[in-house]
C-alpha distance (Angstrom), angle and dihedral (degrees) to the residues before:
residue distance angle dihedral
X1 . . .
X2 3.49 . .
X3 3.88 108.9 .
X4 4.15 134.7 -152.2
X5 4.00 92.8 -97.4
X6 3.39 93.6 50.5
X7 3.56 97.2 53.6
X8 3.69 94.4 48.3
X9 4.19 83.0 47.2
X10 3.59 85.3 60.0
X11 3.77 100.8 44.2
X12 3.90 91.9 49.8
X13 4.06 97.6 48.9
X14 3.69 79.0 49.4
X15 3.32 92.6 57.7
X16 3.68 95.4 49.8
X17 3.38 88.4 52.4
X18 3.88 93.9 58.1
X19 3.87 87.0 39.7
X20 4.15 92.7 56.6
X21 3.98 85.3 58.3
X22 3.57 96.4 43.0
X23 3.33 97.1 43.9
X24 4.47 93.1 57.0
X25 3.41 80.9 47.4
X26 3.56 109.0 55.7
X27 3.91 83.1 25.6
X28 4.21 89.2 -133.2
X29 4.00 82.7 160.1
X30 4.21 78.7 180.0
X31 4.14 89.5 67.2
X32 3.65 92.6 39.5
X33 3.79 96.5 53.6
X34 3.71 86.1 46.1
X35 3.80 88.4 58.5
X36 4.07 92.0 60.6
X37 3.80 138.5 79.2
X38 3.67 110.1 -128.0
X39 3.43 93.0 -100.5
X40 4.04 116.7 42.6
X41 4.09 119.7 -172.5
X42 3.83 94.8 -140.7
X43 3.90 119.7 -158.6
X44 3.52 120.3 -179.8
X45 4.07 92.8 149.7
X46 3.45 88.4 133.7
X47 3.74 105.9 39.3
X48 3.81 115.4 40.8
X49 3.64 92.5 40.1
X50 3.58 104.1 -81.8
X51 3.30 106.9 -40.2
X52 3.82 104.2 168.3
X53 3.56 123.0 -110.0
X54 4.02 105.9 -105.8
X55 3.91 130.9 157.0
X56 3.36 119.3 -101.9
X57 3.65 144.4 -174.4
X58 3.67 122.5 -100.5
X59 3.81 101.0 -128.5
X60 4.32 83.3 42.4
X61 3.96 85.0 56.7
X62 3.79 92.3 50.2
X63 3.47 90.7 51.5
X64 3.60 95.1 47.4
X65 4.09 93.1 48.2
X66 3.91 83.4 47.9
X67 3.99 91.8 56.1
X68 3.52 94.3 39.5
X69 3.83 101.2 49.9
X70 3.96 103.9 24.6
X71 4.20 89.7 78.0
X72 3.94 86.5 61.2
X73 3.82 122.4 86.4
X74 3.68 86.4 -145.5
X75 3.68 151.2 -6.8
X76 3.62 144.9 -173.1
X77 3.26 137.0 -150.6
X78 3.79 121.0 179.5
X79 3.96 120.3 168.0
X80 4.08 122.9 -177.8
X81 3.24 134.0 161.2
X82 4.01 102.5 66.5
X83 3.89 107.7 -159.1
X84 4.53 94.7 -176.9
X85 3.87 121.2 174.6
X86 3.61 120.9 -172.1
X87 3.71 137.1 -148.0
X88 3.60 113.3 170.5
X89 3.57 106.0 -79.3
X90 3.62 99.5 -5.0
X91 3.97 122.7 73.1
X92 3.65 137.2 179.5
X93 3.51 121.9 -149.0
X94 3.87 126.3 -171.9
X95 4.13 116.6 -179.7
X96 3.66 132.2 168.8
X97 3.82 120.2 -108.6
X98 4.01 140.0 -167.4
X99 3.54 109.8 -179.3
X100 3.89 129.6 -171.3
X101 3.50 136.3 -174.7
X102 3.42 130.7 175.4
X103 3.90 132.7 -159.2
X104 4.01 128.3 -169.9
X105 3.95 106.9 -111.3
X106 3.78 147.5 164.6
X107 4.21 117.7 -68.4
X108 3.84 100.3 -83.8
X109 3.32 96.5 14.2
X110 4.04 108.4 112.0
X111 3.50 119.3 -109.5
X112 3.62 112.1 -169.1
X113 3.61 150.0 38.7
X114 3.54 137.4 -165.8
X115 3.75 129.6 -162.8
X116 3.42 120.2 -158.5
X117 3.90 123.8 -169.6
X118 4.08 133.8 81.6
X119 3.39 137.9 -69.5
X120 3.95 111.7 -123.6
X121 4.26 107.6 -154.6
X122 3.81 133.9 -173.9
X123 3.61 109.3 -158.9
X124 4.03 129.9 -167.5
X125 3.74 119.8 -169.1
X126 3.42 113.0 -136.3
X127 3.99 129.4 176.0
X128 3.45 87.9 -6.7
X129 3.84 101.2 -49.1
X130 3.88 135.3 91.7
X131 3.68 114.5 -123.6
X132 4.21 128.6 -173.6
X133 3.97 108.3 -105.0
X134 3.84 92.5 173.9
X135 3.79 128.8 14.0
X136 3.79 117.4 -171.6
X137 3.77 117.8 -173.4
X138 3.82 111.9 -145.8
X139 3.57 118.9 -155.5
X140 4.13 107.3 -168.9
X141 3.83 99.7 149.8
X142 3.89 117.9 63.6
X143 3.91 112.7 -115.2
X144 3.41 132.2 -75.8
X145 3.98 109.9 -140.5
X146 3.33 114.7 -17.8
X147 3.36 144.7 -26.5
X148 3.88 97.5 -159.4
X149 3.71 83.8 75.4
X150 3.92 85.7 91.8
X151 3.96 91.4 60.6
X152 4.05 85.0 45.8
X153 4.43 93.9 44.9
X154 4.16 85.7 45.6
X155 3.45 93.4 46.8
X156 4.34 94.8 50.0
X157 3.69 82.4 44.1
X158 4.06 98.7 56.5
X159 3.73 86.5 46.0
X160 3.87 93.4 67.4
X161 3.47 98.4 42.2
């Protein structure tokens, strides 16, 4: 039998889910560091072409979101399809995501990508509030667009700092 606290577990890992899109899309960098433990095992092996899975800091993960996303003129993130299991403490949290981003570019050059795939999160609730331990990005579907629209985003972004 499901009880009270594990309903209201549920309902706030689901919100941090819907707050880790919303916060790379509005980039509030503030709300998305909030989000993190300290330390974060980050795994994008199968999304940013094979990038290693490595542990990182939290503020060093805000930065990198910030560098990665601020080149685009917009992204978005939408994840559905929460699948949580609890144990104590500790949670698990897998959830379906499409994620576009789009960045100005020359006539013929692509301008987009999408990534379709889940997000695979370890949670740990601490003082109350759940915060991402590990995030692994899951790509499953092949891309839409173009991946080199990374190189093209990071590029516009080191030419306004």
């Amino acid at each position: 039998m499901t009880t009270l606290e594990e309903l209201a577990d549920r309902a706030a890992i689901a919100d941090v889910v819907a707050a880790l899109a919303h916060s790379q899309d509005d980039r509030d960098w503030a709300a998305l560091r909030r989000l993190l433990a300290d330390e974060v095992l980050l795994d994008l092996s199968t999304h940013h072409f094979g990038t290693p899975p490595a542990t990182t800091a939290a503020t060093d993960l805000v930065a990198l979101a910030s560098s990665t996303l601020t080149g685009f003129d917009c992204t978005h993130h939408a994840a559905s399809n929460l699948e949580v299991r609890l144990s104590g403490d500790d949670a698990e949290c897998r959830a379906h995501v499409v994620a576009y981003h789009h960045v100005p570019a020359d006539p013929g050059v692509v301008d987009h990508c999408t990534m379709r795939g889940y997000w695979q999160l370890k949670l740990h609730k601490h003082g109350g509030r759940w915060l991402v331990t590990h995030w692994a990005v899951r790509r499953t579907c092949p891309w839409e667009g173009s991946p080199d629209v990374y190189a093209l985003a990071a590029q516009r972004s080191a030419s306004t700092t």
